[in-house]
Legacy VTK file of the C-alpha trace (Angstrom):
# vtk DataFile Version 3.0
C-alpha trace
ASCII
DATASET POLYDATA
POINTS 695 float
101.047 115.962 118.500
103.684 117.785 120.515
106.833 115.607 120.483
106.958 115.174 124.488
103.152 113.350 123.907
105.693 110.882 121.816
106.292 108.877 125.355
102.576 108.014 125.579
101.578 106.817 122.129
101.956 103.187 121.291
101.246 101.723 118.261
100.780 98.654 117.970
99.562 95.137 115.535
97.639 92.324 116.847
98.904 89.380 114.889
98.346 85.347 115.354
97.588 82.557 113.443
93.935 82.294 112.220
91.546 81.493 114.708
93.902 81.891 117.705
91.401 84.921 118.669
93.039 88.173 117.699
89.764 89.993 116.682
87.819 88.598 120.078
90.734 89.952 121.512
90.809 93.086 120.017
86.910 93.546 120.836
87.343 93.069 124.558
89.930 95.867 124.442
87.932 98.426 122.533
85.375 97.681 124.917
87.075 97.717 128.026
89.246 100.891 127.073
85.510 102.815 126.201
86.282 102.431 122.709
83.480 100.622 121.701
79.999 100.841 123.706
79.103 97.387 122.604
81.351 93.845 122.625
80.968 92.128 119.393
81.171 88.519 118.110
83.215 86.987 115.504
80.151 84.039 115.272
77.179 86.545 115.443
79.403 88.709 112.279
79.113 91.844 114.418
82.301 92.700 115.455
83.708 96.257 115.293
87.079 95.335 112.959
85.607 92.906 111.000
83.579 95.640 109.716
83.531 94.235 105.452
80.148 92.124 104.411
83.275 89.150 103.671
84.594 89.070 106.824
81.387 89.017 108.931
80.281 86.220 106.147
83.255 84.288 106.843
84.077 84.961 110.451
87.940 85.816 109.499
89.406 88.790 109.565
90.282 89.765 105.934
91.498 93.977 106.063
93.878 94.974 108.860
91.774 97.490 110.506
93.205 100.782 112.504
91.798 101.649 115.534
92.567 103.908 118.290
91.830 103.944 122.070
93.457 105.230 125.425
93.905 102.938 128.439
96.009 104.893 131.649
96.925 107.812 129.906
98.232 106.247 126.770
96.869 106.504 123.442
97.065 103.101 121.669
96.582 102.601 118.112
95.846 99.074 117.206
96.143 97.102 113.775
94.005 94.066 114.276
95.513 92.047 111.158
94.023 88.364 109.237
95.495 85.099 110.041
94.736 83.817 106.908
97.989 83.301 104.967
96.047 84.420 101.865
96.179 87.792 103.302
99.513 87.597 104.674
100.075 91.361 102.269
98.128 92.978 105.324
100.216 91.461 108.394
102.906 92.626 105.856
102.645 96.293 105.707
101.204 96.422 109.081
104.246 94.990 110.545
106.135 97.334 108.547
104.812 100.344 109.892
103.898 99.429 113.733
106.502 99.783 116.789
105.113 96.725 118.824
103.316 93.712 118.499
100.740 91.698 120.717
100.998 88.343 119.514
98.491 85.774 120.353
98.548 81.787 120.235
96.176 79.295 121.404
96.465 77.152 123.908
95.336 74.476 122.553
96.493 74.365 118.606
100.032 75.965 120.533
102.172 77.677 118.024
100.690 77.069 114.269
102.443 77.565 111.200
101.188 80.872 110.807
102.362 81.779 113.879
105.526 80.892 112.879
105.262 82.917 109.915
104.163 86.514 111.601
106.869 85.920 114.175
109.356 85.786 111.210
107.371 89.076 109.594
107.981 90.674 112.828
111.555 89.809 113.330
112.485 90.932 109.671
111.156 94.338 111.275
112.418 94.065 114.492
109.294 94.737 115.982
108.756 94.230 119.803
106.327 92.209 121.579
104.493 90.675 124.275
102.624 87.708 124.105
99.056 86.073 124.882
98.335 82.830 125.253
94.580 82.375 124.522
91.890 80.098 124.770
92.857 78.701 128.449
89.660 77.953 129.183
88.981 75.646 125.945
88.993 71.382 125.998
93.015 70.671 125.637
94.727 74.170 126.861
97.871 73.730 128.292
99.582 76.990 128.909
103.438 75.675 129.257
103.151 73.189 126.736
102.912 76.267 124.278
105.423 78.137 126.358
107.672 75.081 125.460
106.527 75.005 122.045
107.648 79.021 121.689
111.052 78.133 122.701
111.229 74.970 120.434
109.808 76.562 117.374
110.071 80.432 117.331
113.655 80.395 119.245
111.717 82.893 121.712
112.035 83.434 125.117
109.131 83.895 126.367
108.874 85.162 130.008
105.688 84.376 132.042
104.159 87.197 133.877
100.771 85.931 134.518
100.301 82.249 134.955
96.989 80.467 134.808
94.234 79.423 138.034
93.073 76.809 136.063
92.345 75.525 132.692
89.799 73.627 130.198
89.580 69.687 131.166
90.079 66.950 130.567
93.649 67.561 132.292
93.224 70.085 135.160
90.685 69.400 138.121
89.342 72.574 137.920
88.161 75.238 135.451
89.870 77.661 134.246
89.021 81.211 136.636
91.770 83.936 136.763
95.086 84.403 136.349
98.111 84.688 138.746
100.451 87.578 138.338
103.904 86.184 139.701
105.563 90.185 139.188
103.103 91.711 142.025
102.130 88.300 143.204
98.454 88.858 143.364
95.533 86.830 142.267
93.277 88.204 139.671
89.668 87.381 139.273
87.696 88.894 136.394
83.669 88.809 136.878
81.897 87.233 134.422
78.682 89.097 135.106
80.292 91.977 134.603
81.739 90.797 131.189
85.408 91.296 132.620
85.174 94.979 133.687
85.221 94.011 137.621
88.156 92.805 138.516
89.265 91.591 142.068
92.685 90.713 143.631
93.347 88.386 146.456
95.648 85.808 147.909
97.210 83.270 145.776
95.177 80.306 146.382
97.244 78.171 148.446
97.969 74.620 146.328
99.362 77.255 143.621
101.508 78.764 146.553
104.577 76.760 144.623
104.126 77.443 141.491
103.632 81.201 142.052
107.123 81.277 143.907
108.681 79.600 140.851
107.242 81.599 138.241
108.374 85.005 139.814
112.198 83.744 141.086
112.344 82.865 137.011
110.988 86.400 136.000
113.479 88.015 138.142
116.202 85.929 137.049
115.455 86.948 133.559
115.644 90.132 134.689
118.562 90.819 136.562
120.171 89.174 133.766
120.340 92.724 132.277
121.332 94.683 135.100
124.659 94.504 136.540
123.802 95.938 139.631
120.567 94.076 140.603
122.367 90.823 139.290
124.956 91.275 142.191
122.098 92.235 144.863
120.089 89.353 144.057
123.103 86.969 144.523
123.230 88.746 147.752
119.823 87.547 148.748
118.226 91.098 148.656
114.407 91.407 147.110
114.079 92.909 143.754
111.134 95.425 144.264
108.684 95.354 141.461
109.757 99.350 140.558
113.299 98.116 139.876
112.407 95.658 137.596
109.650 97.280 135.298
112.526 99.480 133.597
114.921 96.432 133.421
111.968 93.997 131.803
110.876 97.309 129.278
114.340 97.717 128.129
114.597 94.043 127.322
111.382 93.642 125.595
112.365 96.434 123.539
115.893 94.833 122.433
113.724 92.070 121.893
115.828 89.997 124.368
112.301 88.699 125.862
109.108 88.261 125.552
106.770 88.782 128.189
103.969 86.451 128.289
100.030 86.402 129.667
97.944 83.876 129.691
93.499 84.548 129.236
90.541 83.390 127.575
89.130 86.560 125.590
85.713 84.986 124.880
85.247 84.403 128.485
86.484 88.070 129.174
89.673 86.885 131.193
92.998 88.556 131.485
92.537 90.710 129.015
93.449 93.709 130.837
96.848 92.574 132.256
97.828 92.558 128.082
96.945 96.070 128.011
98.974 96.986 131.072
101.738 95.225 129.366
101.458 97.508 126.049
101.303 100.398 128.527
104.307 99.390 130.360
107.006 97.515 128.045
105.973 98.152 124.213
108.086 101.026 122.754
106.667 104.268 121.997
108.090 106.073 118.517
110.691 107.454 120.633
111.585 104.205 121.831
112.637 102.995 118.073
115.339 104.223 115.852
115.361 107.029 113.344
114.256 105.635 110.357
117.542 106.321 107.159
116.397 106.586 103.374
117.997 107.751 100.397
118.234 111.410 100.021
117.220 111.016 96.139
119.957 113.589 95.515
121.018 113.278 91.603
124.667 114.487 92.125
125.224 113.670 95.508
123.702 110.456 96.518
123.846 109.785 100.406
121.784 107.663 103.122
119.942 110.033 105.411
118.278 109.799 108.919
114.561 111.296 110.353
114.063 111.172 114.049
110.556 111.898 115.308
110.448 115.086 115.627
107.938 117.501 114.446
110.593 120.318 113.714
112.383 117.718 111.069
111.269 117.768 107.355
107.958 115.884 106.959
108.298 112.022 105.641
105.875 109.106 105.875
105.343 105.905 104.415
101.626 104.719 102.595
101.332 101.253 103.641
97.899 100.533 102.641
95.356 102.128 99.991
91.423 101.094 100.040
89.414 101.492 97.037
86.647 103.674 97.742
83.495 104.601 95.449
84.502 108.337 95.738
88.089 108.359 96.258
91.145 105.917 97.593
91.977 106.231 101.146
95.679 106.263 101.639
97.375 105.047 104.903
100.231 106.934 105.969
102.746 106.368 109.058
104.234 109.761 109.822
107.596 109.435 110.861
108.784 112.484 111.192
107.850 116.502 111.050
104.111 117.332 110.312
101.473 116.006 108.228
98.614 119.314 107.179
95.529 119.277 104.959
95.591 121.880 101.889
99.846 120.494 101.845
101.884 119.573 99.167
103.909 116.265 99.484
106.246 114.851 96.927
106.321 111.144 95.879
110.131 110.543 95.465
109.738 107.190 93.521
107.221 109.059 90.552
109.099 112.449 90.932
105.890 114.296 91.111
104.469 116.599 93.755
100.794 115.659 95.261
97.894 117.497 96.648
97.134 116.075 100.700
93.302 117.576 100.141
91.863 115.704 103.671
93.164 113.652 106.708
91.347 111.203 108.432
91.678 109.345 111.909
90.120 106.034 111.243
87.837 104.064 113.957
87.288 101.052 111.328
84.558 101.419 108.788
83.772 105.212 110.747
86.004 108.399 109.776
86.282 110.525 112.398
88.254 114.201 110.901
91.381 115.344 112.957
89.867 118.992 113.769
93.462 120.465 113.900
94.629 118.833 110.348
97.839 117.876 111.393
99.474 114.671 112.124
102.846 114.306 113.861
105.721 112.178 114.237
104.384 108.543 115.105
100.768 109.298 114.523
98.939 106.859 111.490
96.028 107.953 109.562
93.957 108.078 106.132
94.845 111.125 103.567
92.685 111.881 100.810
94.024 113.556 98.021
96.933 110.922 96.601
96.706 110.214 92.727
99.880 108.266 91.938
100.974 106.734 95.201
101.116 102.939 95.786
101.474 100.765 98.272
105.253 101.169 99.736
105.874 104.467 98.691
107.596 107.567 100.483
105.749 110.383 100.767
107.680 113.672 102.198
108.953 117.345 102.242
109.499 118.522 98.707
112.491 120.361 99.452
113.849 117.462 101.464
113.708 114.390 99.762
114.162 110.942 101.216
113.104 107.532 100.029
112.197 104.798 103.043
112.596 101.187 102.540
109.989 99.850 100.375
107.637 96.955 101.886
108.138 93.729 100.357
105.318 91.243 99.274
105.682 87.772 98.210
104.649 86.346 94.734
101.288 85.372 93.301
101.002 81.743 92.737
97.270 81.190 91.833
95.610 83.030 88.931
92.004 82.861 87.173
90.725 84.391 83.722
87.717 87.256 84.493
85.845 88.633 81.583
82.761 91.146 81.987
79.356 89.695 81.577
79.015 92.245 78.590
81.023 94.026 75.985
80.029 97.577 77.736
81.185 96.713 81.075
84.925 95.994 79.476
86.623 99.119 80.574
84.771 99.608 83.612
86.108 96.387 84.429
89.610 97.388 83.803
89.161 100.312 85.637
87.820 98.128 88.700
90.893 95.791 88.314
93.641 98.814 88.136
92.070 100.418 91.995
92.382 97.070 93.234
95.626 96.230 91.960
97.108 99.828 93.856
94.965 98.757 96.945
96.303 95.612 97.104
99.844 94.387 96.777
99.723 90.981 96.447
96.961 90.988 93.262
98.037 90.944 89.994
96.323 92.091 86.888
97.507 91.251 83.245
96.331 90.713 80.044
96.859 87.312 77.883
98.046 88.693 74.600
96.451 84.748 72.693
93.102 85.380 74.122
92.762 88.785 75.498
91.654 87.590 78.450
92.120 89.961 81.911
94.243 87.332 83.817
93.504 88.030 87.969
96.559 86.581 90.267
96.795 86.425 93.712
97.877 84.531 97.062
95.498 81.491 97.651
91.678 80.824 96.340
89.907 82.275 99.224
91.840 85.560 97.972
90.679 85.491 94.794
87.257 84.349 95.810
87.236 88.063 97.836
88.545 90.262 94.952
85.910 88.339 93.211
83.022 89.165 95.470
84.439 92.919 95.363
83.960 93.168 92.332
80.385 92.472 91.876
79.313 94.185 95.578
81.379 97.284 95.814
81.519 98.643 92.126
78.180 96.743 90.840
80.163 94.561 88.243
78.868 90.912 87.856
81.620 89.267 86.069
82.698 85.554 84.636
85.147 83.931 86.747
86.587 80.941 85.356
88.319 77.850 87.295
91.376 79.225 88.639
94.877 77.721 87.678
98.108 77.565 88.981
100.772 80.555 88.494
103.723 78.139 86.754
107.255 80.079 86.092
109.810 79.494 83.797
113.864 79.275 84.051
116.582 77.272 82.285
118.590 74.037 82.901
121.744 75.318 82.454
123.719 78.293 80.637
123.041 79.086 77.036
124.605 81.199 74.525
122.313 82.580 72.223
123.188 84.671 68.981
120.484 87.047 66.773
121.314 88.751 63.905
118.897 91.674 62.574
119.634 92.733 58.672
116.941 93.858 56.581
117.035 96.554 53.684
114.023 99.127 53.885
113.352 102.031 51.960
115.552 104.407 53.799
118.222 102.129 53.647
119.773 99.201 55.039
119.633 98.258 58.745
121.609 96.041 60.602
122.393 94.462 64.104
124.020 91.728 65.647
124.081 90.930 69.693
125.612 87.840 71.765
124.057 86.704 75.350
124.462 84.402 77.796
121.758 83.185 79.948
122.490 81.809 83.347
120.294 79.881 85.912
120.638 81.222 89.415
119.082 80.138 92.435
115.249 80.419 91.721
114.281 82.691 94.834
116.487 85.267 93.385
114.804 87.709 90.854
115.614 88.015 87.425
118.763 90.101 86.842
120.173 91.418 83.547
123.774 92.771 82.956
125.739 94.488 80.044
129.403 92.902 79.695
130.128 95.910 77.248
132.869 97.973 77.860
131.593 101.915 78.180
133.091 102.790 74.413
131.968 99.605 72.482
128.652 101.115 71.557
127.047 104.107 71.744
125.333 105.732 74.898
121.648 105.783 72.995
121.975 102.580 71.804
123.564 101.176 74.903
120.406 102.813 76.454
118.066 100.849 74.365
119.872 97.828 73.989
119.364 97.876 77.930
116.269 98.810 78.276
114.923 96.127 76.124
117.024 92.985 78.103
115.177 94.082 80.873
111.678 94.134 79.751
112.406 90.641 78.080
112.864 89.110 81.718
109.865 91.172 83.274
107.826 89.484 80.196
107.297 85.588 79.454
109.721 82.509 78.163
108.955 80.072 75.849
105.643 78.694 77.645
104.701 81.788 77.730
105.004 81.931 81.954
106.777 84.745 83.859
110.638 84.257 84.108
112.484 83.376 87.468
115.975 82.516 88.591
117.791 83.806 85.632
120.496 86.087 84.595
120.470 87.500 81.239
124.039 89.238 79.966
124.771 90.828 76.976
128.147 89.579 75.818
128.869 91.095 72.527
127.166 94.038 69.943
128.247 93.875 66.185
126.946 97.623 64.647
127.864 99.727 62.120
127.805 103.548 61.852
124.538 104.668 59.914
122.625 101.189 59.631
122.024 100.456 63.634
119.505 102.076 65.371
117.316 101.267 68.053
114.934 99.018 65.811
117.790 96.710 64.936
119.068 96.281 68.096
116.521 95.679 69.810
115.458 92.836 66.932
118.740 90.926 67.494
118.446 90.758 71.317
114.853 89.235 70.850
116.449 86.713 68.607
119.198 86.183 70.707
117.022 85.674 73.388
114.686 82.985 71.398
117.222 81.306 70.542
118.915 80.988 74.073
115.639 79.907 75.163
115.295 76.542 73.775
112.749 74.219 74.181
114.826 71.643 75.708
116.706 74.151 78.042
113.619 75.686 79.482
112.630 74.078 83.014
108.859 74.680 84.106
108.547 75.673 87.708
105.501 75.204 89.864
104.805 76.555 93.024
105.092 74.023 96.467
103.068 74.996 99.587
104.131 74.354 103.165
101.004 72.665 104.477
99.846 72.066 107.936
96.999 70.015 108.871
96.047 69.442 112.847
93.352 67.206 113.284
92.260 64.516 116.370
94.207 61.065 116.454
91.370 58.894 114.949
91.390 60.738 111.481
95.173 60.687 111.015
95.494 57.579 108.944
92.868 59.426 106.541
94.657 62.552 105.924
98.173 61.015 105.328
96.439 58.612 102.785
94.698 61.327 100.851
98.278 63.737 100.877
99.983 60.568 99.467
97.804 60.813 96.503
98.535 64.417 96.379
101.946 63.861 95.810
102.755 65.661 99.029
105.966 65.031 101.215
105.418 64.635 104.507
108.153 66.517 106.770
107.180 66.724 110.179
104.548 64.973 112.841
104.129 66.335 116.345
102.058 65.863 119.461
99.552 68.732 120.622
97.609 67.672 123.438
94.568 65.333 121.759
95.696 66.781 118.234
98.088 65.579 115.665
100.016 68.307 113.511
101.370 67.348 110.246
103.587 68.908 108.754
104.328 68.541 104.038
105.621 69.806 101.050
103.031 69.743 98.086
102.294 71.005 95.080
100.358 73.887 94.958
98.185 72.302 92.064
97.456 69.204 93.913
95.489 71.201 96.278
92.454 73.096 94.686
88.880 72.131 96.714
91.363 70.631 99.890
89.339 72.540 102.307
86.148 70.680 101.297
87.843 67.391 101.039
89.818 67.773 104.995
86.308 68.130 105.997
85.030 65.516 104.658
87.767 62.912 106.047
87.671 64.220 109.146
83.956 64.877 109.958
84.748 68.605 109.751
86.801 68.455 112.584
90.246 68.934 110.893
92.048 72.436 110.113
94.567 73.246 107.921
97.054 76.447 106.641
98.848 76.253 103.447
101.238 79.236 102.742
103.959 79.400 99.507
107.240 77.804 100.312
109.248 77.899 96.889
109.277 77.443 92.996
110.805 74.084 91.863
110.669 71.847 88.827
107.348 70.299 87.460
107.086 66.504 86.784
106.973 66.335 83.148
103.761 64.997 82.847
102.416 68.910 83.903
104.024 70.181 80.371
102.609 67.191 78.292
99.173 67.766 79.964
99.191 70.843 79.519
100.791 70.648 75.276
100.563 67.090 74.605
LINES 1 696
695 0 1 2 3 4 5 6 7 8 9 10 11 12 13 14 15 16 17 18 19 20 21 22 23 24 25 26 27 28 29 30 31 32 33 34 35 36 37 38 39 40 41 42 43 44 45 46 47 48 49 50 51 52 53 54 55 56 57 58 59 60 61 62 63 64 65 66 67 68 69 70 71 72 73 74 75 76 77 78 79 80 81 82 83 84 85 86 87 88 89 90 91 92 93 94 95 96 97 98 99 100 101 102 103 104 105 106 107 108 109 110 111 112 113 114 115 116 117 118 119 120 121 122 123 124 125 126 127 128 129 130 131 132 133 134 135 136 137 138 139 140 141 142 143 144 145 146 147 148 149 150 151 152 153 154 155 156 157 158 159 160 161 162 163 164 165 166 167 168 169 170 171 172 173 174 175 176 177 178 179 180 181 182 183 184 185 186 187 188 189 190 191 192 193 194 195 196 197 198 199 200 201 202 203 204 205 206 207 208 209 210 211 212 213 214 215 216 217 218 219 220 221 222 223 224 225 226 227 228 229 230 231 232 233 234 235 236 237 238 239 240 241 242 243 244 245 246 247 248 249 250 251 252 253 254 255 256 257 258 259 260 261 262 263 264 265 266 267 268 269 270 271 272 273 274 275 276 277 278 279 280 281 282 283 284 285 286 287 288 289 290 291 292 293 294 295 296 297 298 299 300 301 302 303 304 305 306 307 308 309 310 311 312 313 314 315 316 317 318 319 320 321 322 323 324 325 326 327 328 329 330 331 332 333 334 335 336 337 338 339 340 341 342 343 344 345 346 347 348 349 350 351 352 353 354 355 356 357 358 359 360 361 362 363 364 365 366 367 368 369 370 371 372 373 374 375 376 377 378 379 380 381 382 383 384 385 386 387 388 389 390 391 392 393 394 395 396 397 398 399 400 401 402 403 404 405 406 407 408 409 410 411 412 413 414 415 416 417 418 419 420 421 422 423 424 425 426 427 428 429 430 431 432 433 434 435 436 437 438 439 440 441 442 443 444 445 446 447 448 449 450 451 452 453 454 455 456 457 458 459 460 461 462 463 464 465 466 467 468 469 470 471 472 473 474 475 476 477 478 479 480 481 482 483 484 485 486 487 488 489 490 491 492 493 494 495 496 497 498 499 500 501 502 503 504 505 506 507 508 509 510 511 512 513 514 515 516 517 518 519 520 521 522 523 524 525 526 527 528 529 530 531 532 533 534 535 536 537 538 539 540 541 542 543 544 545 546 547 548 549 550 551 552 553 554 555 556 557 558 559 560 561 562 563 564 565 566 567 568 569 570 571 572 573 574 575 576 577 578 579 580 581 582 583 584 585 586 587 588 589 590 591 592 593 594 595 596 597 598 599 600 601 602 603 604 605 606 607 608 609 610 611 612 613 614 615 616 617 618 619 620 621 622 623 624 625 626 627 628 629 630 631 632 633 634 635 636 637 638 639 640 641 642 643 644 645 646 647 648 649 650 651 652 653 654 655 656 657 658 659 660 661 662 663 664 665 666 667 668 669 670 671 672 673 674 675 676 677 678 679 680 681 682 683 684 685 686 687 688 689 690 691 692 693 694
């Protein structure tokens, strides 16, 4: 892609809490932009993103899917990404790798807690975006009741541009029919027959006359804010043309100052195009963002380096995604700067080894369309073939120019189930299967229990598991055992220990002998594990020091005295007793295990259990019923709001309180409840969860 092309391509996530619309959404624009020749629908399973037998079973949107399109001379690629907090991984790396963001809500649930959580994942990127409020035309909607609910819960400014004609009863007196854009003050229409495509303009009807006026003297007081000059002409009284502000409202959106906001019903095909003018006209193109900086990966000379997009700078890109194919793994890449060619050589900075780019792929969901000039430029995403030892997060760039990107971050496993193969013979196929998805997927673990030799499968929720699960058997023909899962516990201390091992032993090549000091230090549990040496440089020697360090960190990467992974602790090595001829290696690696048992006591070691932030919305009459039932879940209750006919609750509970909740919110509410649970933090278990569990 030449690099002045750069101005026209956006790329772009669709993110939103699940159910707020996001892959209705995304069909209406595929269709209108001639990307798709059909409309799909999320209840019939036949939508173009939700291409995976799971999602069009469930109706949810499971994979982030790429697609691209071109609407006014603009190429657009769009990540349509799950709502499902199980699958937060994918909002996660899509984020990560995107320069804008269409972010929808409903306007009837307002903003959800998973709302609340992509808006954080997109300010920890500092993505851009533009907003739409959905579902205008459903029972409840009330467009500045979520407007009001952005400001109170996000600490957004949102910034209306178009303003409902209308919305669902039982509040308005009439239905909801187009949309009002206060910048151009014109009214839109959008003709159902046509399923959206015809759209007419006209005069604002007059009883919204009012309304109108207010909603574009607040849009251009938001946006002479940023401008000097137009500030002082429009305390002069002189009209703001629409020309002068488009710059001034683009510039802000990308500082993320604002965020301009449309209102629409997808399903019923309204005001969906206005959202794509918006993309068009304020989301940043890769020129629009900064250089990405890395580490040069220089051995002697160590410094932070910058890429611009530009396809004359040395090649880098980040893999944000793999999918485990039957034939061979599809990896994701986001080119950030130089060129991308097939038959290339790339190196992988974090493995130190040089890999083979054999294919590149444009992907239109499930379809692979082949780039016919085999290059990829600065800004453009797409699926290589050809990666062996990549994962999810890594660099990928020039091999005489190294550089290493920041890595994507994922959040820890708290659920985890025991899967065995339904015979002996499928045992390493299994393993294999377990390994691909493991790369492909960020957020599943894999590990073996060493008492029973179990596999042990962990992951974000049980609907996650549930699809790795069905993977499993459908896409590489394996049926496998899966038993109950079980909560993901952790393990720190109380308080600090000292802990002292001594290794001496006499073997027949002589005697050997070691003797290491520790300390081991609780620190605040969402900190990882950290281990440090206290040893001054000459008070042992440099291949001993080596092991000796080697092995304090694999003891906090492995399990405490419950045998669950270790969190919130720091593990120093105080002192080293040796002597010339008799330590080695062996020895001192012996006495840090002991030291280490020791330290970890029994009556020092603190069993941690995951909570969940819950969220359950559900009409009036069944409140009483849900707030009994989390009572006997042990569940704190932290918040109660007001959305329109609904009640939001807001708690704190256990994450092992809550297996089978889903069946049992339906059932107290007549099916007519919804809930999100996400993982809020790691904090002490009652005691009756250890003498359960041992006795």
């Amino acid at each position: 892609m030449p690099s002045q092309k750069l101005d026209d391509l956006r790329n772009i996530g669709i993110i939103a809490h699940i159910d707020a619309g996001k892959t209705t959404t995304t069909e209406r624009v595929l269709f209108y932009t001639g990307a798709s020749h059909r409309m799909g629908n999320v209840d019939d399973g036949t939508t173009t993103t939700d291409f995976d037998p799971d999602e069009a079973k469930r109706g949810i949107t499971i994979y982030s899917a790429a697609i691209t399109c071109f609407w006014k001379d603009k190429t657009i690629n769009i990540i349509d990404t799950p709502g499902h907090v199980d699958f937060t991984a994918e909002v996660e790396r899509s984020l990560r790798v995107l320069d804008g963001a269409v972010v929808i809500f409903s306007a009837v649930e307002g903003v959800e807690a998973q709302s609340e959580t992509v808006w954080r994942q997109a300010d920890r990127y500092d993505v851009p975006r533009v907003c739409f409020i959905n579902k205008m035309d459903r029972i409840g909607a009330d467009y500045y009741r979520t407007l009001q609910q952005m400001r109170d819960r996000l600490k957004a400014r949102p910034v209306p541009v178009t303003i409902p004609i209308g919305a669902g009863p039982p509040h308005n007196p009439e239905p909801f029919r187009g949309v009002i854009d206060v910048l151009r003050m014109k009214a839109i229409y959008f003709d159902p027959d046509s399923r959206g495509q015809s759209i007419s303009e006209g005069e604002i009807p007059e009883d919204m006359q009012d309304q109108a006026e207010l909603g574009r003297m607040e849009l251009v007081e938001t946006a002479v804010e940023f401008d000097d000059e137009l500030m002082g002409r429009y305390l002069e009284g002189e009209e703001i043309s629409v020309e002068e502000l488009l710059p001034v409202l683009r510039q802000a959106t990308l500082e993320r100052k604002i965020q301009l906001t449309y209102a629409g019903s997808s399903l019923n095909f309204i005001g969906v195009q206005p959202v794509l003018d918006a993309v068009s006209e304020f989301l940043p193109s890769p020129l629009d963002r900064p250089p990405v900086s890395g580490d040069n990966h220089h051995p002697k000379k160590p410094a932070i380096e910058t890429r611009a997009p530009d396809p004359s700078e040395p090649f880098c890109g980040l893999v944000f995604k793999i999918v485990a194919e039957p034939h061979a793994d599809l990896y994701f890449v986001r080119v950030y700067s130089g060129k991308l060619k097939s038959g290339s050589r790339v190196l992988n900075p974090r493995t130190g080894k040089k890999e083979l780019i054999s294919q590149i792929w444009h992907i239109q969901a499930d379809s692979k369309e082949k780039i016919e000039t085999d290059v990829i430029g600065p800004g453009e995403i797409a699926g290589v073939v050809g990666l062996k030892e990549t994962a999810t997060g890594d660099t990928i760039c020039d091999t005489q120019n190294p550089i290493v990107l920041e890595t994507i971050t994922f959040p820890e496993t708290v659920i985890s189930m025991a899967v065995e193969p339904e015979t002996n013979a499928d045992r390493k196929k299994l393993n294999e299967v377990l390994q691909r998805l493991e790369k492909q997927d960020p957020t599943f673990r894999c590990t073996i229990n060493e008492d029973t030799g179990q596999q042990i499968i962990s992951g974000m929720g049980e609907l996650h598991l549930e699809v790795i699960k069905d993977r499993i058997q459908r896409d590489f023909g394996l049926n496998a055992k899966v038993h109950k899962p079980r909560v993901s516990y952790r393990e720190t201390i109380a308080k600090r220990k000292f802990g002292r091992g001594e290794f001496h032993q006499t073997m027949a090549n002589g005697a050997r002998y070691a003797q290491v000091e520790i300390e081991l230090t609780p620190i605040e549990p969402e900190k990882p594990v950290s281990y440090l040496n206290k040893l001054k440089h000459d008070e042992l020697p440099a291949d001993l020091r080596k092991g000796l360090d080697e092995t304090g960190k694999q003891l906090l990467t492995g399990v405490g005295y419950y045998g669950y992974q270790l969190m919130g602790l720091q593990l120093a090595v105080t002192k080293v007793d040796y002597r010339i001829g008799e330590t080695d290696e062996v020895a001192i690696n012996a006495a840090l295990n002991r030291a280490f048992d020791e330290a970890m006591e029994a009556d020092n070691v603190v069993l941690l259990e995951p909570i969940m932030d819950l969220e359950v919305v559900c009409p009036d009459e069944f409140l009483g019923n849900i707030q009994a039932d989390l009572q006997v879940r042990h569940a704190s209750i932290t918040g109660q709001e007001q959305r329109g006919h609904l009640s939001a609750i807001e708690a704190e509970v256990p994450l092992a309180n809550m297996f089978g909740y889903s069946t049992q919110v339906r059932s107290l509410s007549q099916g007519r409840a919804s809930y999100s649970m996400q993982p809020l933090k790691y904090a002490a278990a009652p005691k009756d969860v250890l003498e359960k569990m041992y006795g």
